[in-house]
C-alpha positions as CSV (number, residue, x, y, z in Angstrom):
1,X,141.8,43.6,-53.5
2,X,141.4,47.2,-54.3
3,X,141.6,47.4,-58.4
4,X,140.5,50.9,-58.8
5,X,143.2,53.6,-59.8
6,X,143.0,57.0,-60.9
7,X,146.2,57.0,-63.2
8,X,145.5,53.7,-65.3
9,X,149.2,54.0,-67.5
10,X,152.0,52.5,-64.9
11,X,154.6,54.6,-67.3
12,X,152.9,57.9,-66.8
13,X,152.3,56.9,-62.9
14,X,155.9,56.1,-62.2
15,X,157.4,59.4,-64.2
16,X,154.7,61.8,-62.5
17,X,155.6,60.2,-58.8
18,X,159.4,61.0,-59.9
19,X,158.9,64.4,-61.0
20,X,156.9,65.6,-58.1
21,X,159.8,65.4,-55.8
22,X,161.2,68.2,-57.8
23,X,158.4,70.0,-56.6
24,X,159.0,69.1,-52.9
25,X,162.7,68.9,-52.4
26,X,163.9,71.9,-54.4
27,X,167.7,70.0,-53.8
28,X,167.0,67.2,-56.1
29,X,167.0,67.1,-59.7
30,X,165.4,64.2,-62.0
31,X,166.6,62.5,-65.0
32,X,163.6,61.1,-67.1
33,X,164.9,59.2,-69.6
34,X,166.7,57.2,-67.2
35,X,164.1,57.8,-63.8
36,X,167.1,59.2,-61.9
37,X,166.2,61.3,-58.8
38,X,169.7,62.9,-57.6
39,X,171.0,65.4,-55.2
40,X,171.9,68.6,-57.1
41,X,175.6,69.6,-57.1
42,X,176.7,71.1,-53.9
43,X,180.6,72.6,-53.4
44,X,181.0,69.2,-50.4
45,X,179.8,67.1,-52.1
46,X,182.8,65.4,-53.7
47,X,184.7,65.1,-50.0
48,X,182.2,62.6,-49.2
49,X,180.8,59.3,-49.9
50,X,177.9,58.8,-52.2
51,X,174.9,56.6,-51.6
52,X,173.3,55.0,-55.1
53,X,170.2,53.1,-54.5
54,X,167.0,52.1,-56.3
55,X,165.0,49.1,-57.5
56,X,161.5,48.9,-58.9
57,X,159.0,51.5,-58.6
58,X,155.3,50.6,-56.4
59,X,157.5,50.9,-52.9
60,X,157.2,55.0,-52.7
61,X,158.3,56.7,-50.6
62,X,161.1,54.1,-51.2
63,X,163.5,54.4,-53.0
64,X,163.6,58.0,-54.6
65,X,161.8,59.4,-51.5
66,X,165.0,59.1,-50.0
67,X,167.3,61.2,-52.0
68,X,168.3,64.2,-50.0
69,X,171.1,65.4,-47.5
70,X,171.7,63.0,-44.9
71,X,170.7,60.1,-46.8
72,X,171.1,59.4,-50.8
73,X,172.5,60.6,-53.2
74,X,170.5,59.1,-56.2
75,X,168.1,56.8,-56.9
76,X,167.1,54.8,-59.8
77,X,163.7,53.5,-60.4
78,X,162.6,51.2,-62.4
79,X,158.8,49.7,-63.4
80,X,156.5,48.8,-61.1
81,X,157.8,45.8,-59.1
82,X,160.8,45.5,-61.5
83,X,164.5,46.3,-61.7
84,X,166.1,49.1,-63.4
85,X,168.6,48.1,-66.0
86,X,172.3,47.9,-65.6
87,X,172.4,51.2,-67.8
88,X,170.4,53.4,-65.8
89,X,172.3,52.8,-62.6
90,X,175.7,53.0,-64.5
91,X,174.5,56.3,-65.6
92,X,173.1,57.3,-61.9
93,X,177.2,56.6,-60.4
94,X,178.9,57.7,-63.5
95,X,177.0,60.5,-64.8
96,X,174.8,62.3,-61.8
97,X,176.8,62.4,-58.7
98,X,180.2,63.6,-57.5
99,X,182.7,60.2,-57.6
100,X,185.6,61.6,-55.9
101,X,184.9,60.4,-52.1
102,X,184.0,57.4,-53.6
103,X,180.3,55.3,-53.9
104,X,178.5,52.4,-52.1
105,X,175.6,51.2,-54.4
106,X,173.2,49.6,-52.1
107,X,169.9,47.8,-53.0
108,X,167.8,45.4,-51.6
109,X,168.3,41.4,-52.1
110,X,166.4,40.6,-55.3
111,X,168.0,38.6,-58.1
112,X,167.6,41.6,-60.7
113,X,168.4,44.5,-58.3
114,X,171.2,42.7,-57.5
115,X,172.1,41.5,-60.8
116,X,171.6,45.1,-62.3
117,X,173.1,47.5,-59.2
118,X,175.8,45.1,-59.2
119,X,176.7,45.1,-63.3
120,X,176.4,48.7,-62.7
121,X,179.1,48.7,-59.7
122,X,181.6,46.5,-61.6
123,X,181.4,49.5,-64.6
124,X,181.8,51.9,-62.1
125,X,185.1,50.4,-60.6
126,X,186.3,49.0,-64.2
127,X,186.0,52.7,-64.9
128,X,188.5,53.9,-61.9
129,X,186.0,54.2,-59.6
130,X,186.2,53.5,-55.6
131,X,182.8,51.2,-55.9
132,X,181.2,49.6,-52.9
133,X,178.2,46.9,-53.4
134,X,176.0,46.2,-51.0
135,X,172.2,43.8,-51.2
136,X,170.6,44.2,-47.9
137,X,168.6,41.3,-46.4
138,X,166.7,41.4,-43.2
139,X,163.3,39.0,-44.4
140,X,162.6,36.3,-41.8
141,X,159.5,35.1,-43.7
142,X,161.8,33.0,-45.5
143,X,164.2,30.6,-43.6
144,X,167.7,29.6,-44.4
145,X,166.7,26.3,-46.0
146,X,164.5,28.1,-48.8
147,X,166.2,31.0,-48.7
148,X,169.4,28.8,-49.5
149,X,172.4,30.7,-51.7
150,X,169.8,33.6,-52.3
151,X,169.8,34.7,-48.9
152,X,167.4,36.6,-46.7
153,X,165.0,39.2,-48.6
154,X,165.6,43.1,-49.0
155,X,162.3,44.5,-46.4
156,X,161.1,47.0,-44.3
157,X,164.2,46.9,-42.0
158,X,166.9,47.8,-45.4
159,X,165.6,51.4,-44.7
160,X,167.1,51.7,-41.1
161,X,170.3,50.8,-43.2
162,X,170.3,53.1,-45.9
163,X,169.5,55.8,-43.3
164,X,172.6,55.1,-41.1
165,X,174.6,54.8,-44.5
166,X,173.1,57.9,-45.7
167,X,173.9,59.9,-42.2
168,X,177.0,58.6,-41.9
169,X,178.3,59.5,-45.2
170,X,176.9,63.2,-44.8
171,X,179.5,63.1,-41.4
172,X,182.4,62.5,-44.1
173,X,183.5,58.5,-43.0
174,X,185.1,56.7,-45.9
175,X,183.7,54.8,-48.3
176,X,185.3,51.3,-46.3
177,X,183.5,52.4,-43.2
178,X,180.3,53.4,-44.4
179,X,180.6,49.6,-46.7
180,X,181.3,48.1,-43.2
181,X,178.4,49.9,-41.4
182,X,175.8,49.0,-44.0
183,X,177.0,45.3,-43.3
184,X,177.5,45.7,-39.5
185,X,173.4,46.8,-39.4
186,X,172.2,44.4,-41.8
187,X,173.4,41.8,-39.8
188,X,171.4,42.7,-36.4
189,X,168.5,43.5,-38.5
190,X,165.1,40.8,-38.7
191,X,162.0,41.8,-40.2
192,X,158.6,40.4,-41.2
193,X,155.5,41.3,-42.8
194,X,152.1,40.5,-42.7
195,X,149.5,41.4,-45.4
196,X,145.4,40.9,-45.6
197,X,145.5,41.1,-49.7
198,X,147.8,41.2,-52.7
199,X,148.1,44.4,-54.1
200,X,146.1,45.4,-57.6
201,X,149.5,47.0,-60.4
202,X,147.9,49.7,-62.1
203,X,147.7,48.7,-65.9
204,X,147.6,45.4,-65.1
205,X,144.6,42.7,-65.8
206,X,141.8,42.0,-62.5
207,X,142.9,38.9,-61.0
208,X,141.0,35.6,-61.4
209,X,138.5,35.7,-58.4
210,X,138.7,32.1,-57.6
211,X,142.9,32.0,-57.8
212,X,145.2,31.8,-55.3
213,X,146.1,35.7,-55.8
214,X,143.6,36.9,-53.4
215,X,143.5,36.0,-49.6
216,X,140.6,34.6,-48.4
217,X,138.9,37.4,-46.1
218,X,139.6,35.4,-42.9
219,X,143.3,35.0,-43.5
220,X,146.4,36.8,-42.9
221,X,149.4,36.2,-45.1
222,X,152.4,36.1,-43.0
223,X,156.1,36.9,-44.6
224,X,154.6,38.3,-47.8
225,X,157.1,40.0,-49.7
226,X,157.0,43.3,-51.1
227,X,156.7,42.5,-54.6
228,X,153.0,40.6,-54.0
229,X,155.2,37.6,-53.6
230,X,153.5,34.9,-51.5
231,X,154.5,34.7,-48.1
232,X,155.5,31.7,-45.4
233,X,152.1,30.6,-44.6
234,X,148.5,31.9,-43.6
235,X,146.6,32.3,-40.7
236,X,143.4,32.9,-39.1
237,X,143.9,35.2,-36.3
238,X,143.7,38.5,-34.3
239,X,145.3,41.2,-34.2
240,X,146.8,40.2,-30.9
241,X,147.4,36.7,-31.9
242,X,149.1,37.9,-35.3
243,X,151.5,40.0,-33.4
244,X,152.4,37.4,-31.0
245,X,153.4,34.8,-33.7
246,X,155.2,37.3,-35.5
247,X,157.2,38.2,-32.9
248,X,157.9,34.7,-32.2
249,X,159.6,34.4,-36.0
250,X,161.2,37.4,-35.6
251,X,162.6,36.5,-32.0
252,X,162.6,33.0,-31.2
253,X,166.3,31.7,-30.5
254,X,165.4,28.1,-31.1
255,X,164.0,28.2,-34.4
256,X,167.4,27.6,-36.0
257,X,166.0,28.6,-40.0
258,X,164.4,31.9,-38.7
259,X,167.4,32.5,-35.3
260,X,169.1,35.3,-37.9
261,X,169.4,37.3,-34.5
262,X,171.1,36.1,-31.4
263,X,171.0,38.7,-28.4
264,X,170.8,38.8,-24.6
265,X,168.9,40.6,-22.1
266,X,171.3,43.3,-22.2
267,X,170.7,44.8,-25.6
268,X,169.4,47.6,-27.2
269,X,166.6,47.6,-30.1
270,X,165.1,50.4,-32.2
271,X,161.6,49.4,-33.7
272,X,160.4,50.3,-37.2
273,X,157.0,49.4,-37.9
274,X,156.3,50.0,-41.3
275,X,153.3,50.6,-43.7
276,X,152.9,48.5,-46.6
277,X,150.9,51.3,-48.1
278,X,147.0,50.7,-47.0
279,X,146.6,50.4,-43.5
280,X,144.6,53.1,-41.9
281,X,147.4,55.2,-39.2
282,X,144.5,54.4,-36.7
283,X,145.0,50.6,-37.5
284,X,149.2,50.7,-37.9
285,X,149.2,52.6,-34.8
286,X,147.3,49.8,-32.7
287,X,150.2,47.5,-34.0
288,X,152.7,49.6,-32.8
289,X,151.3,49.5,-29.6
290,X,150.7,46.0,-29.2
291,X,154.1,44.9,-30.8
292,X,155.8,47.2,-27.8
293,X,153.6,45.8,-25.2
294,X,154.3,42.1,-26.0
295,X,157.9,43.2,-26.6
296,X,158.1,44.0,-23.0
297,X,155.4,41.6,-21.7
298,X,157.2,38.6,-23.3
299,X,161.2,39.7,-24.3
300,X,161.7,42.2,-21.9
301,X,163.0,44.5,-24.8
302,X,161.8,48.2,-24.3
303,X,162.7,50.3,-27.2
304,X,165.5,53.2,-27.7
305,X,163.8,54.6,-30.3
306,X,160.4,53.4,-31.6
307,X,159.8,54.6,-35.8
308,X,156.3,54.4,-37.6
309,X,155.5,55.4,-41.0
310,X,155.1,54.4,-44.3
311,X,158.6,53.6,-45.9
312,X,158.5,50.9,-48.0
313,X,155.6,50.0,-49.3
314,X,153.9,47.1,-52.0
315,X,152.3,49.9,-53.6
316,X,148.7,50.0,-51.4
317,X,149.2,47.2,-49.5
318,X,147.2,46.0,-46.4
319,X,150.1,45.0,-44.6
320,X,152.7,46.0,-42.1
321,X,156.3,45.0,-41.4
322,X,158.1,45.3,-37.8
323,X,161.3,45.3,-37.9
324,X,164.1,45.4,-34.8
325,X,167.3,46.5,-35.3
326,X,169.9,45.5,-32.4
327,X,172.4,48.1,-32.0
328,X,176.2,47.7,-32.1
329,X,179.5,49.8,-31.7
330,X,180.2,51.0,-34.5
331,X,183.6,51.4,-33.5
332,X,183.5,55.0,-34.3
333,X,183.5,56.8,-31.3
334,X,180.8,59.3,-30.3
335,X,178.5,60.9,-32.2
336,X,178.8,57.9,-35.4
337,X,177.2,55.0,-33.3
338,X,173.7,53.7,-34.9
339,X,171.5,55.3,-32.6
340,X,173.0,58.9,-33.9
341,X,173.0,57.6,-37.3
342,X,169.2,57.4,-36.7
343,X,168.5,60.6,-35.1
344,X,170.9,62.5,-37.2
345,X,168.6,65.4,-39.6
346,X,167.8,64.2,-43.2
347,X,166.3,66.8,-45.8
348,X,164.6,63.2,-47.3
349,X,161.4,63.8,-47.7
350,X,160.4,60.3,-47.1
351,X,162.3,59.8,-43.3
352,X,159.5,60.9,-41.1
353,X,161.1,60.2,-38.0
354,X,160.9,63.5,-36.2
355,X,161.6,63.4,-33.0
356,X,164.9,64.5,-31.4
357,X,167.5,62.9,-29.2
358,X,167.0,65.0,-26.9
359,X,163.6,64.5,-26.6
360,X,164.1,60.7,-26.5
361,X,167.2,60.7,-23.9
362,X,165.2,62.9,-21.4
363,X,162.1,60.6,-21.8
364,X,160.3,60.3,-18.0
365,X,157.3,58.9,-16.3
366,X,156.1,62.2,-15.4
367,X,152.5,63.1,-15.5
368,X,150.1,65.4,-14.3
369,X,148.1,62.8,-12.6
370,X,148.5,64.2,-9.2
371,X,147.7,67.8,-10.7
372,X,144.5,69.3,-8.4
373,X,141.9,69.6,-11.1
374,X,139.7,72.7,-11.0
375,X,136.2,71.3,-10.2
376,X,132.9,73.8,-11.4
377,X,130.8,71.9,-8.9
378,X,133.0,72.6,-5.6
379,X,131.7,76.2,-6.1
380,X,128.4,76.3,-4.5
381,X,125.7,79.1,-5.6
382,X,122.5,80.9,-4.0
383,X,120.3,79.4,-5.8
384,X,118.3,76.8,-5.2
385,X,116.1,73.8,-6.5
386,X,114.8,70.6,-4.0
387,X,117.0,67.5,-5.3
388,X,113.4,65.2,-5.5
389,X,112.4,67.6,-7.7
390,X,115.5,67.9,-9.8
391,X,115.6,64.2,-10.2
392,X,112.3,63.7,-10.7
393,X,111.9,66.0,-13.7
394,X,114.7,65.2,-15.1
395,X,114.3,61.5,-14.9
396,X,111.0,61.6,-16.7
397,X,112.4,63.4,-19.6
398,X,115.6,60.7,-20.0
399,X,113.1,57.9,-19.9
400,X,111.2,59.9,-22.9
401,X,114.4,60.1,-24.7
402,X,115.1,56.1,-24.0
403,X,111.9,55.4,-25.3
404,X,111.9,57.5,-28.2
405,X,115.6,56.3,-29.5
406,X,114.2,53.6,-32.0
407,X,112.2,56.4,-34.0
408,X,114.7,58.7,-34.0
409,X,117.3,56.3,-35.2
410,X,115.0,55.4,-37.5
411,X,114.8,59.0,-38.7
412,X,118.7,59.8,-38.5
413,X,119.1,56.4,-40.7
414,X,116.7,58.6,-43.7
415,X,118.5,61.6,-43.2
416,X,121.6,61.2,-41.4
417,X,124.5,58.6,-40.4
418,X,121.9,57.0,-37.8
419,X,123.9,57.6,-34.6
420,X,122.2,60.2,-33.6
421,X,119.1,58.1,-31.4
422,X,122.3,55.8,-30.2
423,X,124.0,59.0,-29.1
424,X,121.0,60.6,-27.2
425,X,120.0,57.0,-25.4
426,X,123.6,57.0,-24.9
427,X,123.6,59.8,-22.9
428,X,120.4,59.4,-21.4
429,X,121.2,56.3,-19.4
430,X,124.3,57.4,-18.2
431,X,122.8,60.6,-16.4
432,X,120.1,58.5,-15.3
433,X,122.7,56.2,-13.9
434,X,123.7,58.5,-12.0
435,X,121.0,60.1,-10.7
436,X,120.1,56.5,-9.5
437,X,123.1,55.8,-7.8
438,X,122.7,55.4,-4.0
439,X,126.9,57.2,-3.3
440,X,124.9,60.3,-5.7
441,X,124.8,63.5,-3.7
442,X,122.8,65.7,-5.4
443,X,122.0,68.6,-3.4
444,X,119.6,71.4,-3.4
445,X,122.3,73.5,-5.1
446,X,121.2,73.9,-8.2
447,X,124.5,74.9,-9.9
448,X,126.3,72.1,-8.5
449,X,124.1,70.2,-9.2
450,X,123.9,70.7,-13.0
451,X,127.9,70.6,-12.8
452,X,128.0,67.0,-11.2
453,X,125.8,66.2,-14.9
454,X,127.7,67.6,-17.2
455,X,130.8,65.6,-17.0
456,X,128.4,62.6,-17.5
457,X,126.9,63.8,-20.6
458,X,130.6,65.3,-21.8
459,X,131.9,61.6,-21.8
460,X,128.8,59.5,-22.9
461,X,128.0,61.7,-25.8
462,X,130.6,62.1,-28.8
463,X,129.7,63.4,-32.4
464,X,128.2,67.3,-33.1
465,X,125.0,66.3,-31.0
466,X,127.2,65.6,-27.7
467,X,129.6,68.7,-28.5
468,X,126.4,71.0,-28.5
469,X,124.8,69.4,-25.5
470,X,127.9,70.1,-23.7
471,X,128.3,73.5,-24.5
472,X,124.8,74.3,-23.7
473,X,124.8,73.1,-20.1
474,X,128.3,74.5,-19.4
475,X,126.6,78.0,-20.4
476,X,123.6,76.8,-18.5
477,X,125.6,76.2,-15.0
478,X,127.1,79.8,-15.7
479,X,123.8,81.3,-16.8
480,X,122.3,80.0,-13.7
481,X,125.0,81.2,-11.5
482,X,124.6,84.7,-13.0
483,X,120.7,84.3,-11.8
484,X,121.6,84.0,-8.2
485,X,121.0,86.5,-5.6
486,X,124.2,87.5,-4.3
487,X,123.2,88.0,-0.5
488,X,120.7,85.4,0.3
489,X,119.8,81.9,-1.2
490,X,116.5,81.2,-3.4
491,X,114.6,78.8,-5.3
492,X,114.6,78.8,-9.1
493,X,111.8,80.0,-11.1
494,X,110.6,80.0,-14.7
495,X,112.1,83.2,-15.0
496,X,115.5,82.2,-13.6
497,X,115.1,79.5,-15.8
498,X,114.1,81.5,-19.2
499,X,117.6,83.9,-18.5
500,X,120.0,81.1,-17.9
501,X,119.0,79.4,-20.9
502,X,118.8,82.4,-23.0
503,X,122.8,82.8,-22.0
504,X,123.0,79.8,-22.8
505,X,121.5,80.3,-26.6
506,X,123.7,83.5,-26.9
507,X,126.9,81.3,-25.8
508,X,126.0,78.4,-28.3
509,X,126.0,81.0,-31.2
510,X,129.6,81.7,-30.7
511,X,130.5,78.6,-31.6
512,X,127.8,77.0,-34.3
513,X,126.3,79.3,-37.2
514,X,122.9,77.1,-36.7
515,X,119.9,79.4,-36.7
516,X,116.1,78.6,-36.6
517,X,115.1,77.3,-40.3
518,X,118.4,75.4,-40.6
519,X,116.6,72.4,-39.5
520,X,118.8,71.3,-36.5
521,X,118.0,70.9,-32.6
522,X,118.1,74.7,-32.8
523,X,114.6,74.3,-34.1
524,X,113.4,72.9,-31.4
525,X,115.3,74.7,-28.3
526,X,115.4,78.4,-29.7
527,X,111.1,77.9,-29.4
528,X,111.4,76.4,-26.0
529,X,113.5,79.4,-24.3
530,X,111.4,82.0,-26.3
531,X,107.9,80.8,-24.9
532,X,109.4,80.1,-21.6
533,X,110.7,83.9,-21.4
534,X,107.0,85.1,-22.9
535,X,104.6,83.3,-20.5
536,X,106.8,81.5,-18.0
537,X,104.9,78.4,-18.8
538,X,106.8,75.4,-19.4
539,X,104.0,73.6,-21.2
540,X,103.6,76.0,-23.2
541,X,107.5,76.5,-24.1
542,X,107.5,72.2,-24.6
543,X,104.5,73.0,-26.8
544,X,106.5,75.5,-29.2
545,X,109.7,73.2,-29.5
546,X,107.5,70.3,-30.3
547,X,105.7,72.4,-33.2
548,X,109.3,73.4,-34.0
549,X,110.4,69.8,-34.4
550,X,107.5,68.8,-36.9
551,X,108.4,72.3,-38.7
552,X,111.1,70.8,-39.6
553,X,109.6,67.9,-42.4
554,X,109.5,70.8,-44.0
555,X,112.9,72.1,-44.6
556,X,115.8,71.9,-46.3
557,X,119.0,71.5,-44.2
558,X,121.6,73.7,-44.1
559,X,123.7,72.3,-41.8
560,X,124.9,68.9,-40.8
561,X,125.1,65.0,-43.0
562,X,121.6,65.4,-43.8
563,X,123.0,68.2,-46.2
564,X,124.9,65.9,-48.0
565,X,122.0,63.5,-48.1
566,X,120.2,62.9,-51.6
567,X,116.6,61.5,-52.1
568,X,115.2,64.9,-50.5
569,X,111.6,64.3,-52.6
570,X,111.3,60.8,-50.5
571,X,111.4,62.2,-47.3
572,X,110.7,66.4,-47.4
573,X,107.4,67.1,-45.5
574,X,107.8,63.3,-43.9
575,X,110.8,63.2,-41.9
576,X,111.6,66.1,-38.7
577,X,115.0,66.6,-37.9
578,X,116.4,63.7,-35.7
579,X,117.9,66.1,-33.4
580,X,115.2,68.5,-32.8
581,X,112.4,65.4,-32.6
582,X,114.3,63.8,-29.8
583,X,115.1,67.5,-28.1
584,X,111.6,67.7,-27.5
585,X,110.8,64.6,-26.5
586,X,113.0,65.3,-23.6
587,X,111.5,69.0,-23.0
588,X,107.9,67.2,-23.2
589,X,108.7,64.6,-20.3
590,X,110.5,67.0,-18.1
591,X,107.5,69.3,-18.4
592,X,104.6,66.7,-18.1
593,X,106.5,65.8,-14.8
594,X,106.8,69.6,-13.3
């Protein structure tokens, strides 16, 4: 459970969170006496319907995040995980919106939202008012037996319905159609959540570490609420396996507590997967794709319209909901059925959903995998290097690398992230897998034969290290094109060798401000191609990159982790740059082998 906060006072939290959509919706307006966020007068806005929602604060961008044309009209907040009073909302529909087209309060199905939004309504129509109410319920992690007079739970799927409310009351429907609509969707709505911890409420004691408050770390809580509420039971599972047993909940039409949704193979679903407020988007967007591959794999149900975000959240919690909403006729007509509801534009600054219809409806399977790629290596050149010898000298520097990965991991773990003796042996075995493949034809074209490497070091090396490495050789095929006699073909020399890789210094520099001194693999290569140029002797050049290496134990970086690395007294004048050491291990094995 994460327990640190920066804002420690839930009051302060809640009213700063309030104000600052001021600040990034100039159309709203905020009451903060009563933590109203409303929808400033506009000369329309008393010809149509307004939308009043709200319940307790920790569920942001929910509720006020969703005051703004095309959706609310206000919103009423109260304490973290706790109702607003009856007061504030009569306030909100009385005293902060235009009543004239009349007003749906909607809120999700807690007791005291619905207790407090519903006192509120009753004042509103005692009070001449045309007053809707509406508690949405879409929770499958409770059943029908426990969920008994109460009903199904307020989730992740409720904001699906206050968005269709919200769009359709912008279009000008009457208040008894948009009350109808807001029913119509909550009834082909299911949802279900599934959390790896309860939630920390800023202000709030630590929990007892041995209490049933905090999942155990190889659990999953499945139909947790959004108020840290417990849910139907934990599991040990996957990712995979969670999603599969959800799904089953959500969908299975024998379970008669959970069947809330009957449908047939011929229906339509939109997907909301929502963010309970602390999964990664790398991690929530892995679920979305497994919930639409089992969706297909085991319901046949493929999607109109697929929505992820964070919407309604249990203030940072590790947890997701899916939700599926079946779609109905609204029974009116084009251009007011759910799906345009949906895709219809909201000003809102929490609805993230951007994409249009158009861009959904003309959806294809087209690809440019049957595009001709242009290929560097089908471009022979004029100069020329014997293939033994290629993959000779080259395989006696990969094996130096190989062999050299544990001490420069070792290094890179002082003064770095350690990846970077992973990344080079990486890299290393792939090319040499190559070069030892019996279907390799490496010829005695030199250029195309470089270009048949660097795809393999392009896609076996990641981080800075591999970006550099592949920038270098692309320059180096180029710079050893340039080096080829244009009329006849002939073999490369130190010299041709020294040029290329001089272009290839000059080409690096456009794109990395890393100079000699900065204690990178610079260090190490910049002496290489300057001795190589100066006596054509490629001992001698493997020679200066190795001094190079050691040179730098004694500097300070200025470039790369290792500048944000502390402890420089325990390893300054120890430790060379694991870059440049493992450089010249390779330049010292290709050279020993020439």
């Amino acid at each position: 459970m994460q327990t640190k906060h920066f804002f420690s006072c839930p009051t302060q939290l809640v009213n700063s969170a309030l104000t600052s959509l001021t600040y990034t919706n100039p159309s709203l307006a905020f009451d903060s006496t009563n933590k109203i966020v409303y929808r400033r007068p506009t000369p329309d806005a008393a010809k149509k319907v307004s939308i009043v929602s709200g319940g307790g604060s920790g569920h942001e961008p929910a509720f006020a995040g969703f005051v703004g044309k095309g959706l609310l009209t206000a919103s009423v907040a109260g304490t973290i995980f706790a109702s607003p009073s009856a007061e504030q909302i009569r306030r909100a529909v009385m005293e902060r919106i235009e009543t004239a087209g009349g007003v749906l309060v909607i809120t999700m199905n807690y007791t005291g939202d619905v207790m407090n939004f519903g006192m509120a309504a009753e004042k509103a129509k005692a009070a001449g008012i045309k007053t809707e109410f509406f508690a949405v319920g879409d929770d499958v992690g409770v059943g029908r037996k426990k969920g008994g007079k109460v009903g199904r739970r307020g989730i992740g799927g409720g904001i699906l319905v206050l968005k269709i409310v919200g769009a359709l009351a912008e279009s000008g429907a009457s208040l008894d159609d948009v009350y109808r609509i807001a029913k119509l969707t909550t009834e082909n709505i299911v949802t279900l959540g599934a959390s790896l911890e309860h939630v920390h409420v800023p202000g709030r004691q630590l929990p007892d570490p041995n209490s049933d408050e905090l999942v155990p770390h190889d659990e999953i809580e499945v139909g947790m609420g959004i108020h840290n509420e417990p849910g139907s039971h934990r599991i040990k599972a996957t990712g995979e396996e969670l999603v599969k047993g959800m799904l089953k909940q959500l969908l299975d039409q024998n379970d008669e507590d959970r069947a809330f949704l009957k449908y047939s193979g011929s229906d339509k679903f939109v997907l909301l997967i929502n963010n309970l407020g602390g999964v990664s988007t790398l991690e929530l967007s892995a679920v979305t794709a497994e919930v639409t591959q089992q969706l297909d794999r085991d319901y046949q149900i493929k999607p109109v319209r697929t929505i992820q975000g964070t919407f309604l959240t249990s203030l940072n919690g590790m947890g997701f909901s899916i939700s599926l909403l079946r779609l109905q006729d609204t029974g009116l007509g084009e251009g007011r059925q759910l799906l345009d509801l949906l895709d219809a534009p909201s000003e809102a600054v929490g609805w993230t959903a951007s994409v249009q219809t158009s861009t959904w409806e003309n959806r294809s399977d087209a690809t440019y995998n049957t595009k001709k790629p242009v290929v560097a290596e089908e471009n022979p050149s004029n100069l020329k290097l014997d293939p033994a010898v290629l993959k000779k000298v080259l395989t006696a520097g990969l094996k130096r690398v190989i062999e050299a990965e544990p001490l420069v991991t070792k290094y890179d773990t002082i003064v770095g992230d350690g990846d970077c003796g992973v990344g080079l042996k990486r890299g290393a075995e792939a090319v040499l897998a190559f070069l030892n493949d019996s279907s390799t034809n490496i010829t005695d074209d030199l250029v195309t034969s470089v270009n048949k490497i660097i795809p393999i070091v392009e896609n076996s090396m990641d981080g800075t290290s591999g970006a550099i490495y592949a920038i270098f050789l692309n320059a180096l095929a180029h710079g050893l094109r340039e080096q080829a006699p244009p009329s006849h073909k002939a073999t490369a020399t130190a010299k041709e060798w020294s040029n290329a890789l001089q272009y290839s210094l000059d080409a690096l520099a456009k794109y990395t401000p890393a100079q000699v001194g900065d204690r990178t693999l610079i260090d190490a290569i910049v002496p290489f191609v300057t001795e190589l140029a100066k006596s054509c002797d490629p001992n001698a050049a493997s020679k200066a990159a190795e001094d190079g290496a050691d040179a730098t134990k004694h500097m300070k970086a200025s470039l790369g982790r290792c500048v944000y690395v502390g402890g420089e007294e325990e390893w300054i004048g120890k430790i060379p740059d694991p870059g440049a050491f493992g450089l010249a291990q390779f330049l010292r094995g290709i050279t020993d082998a020439v």
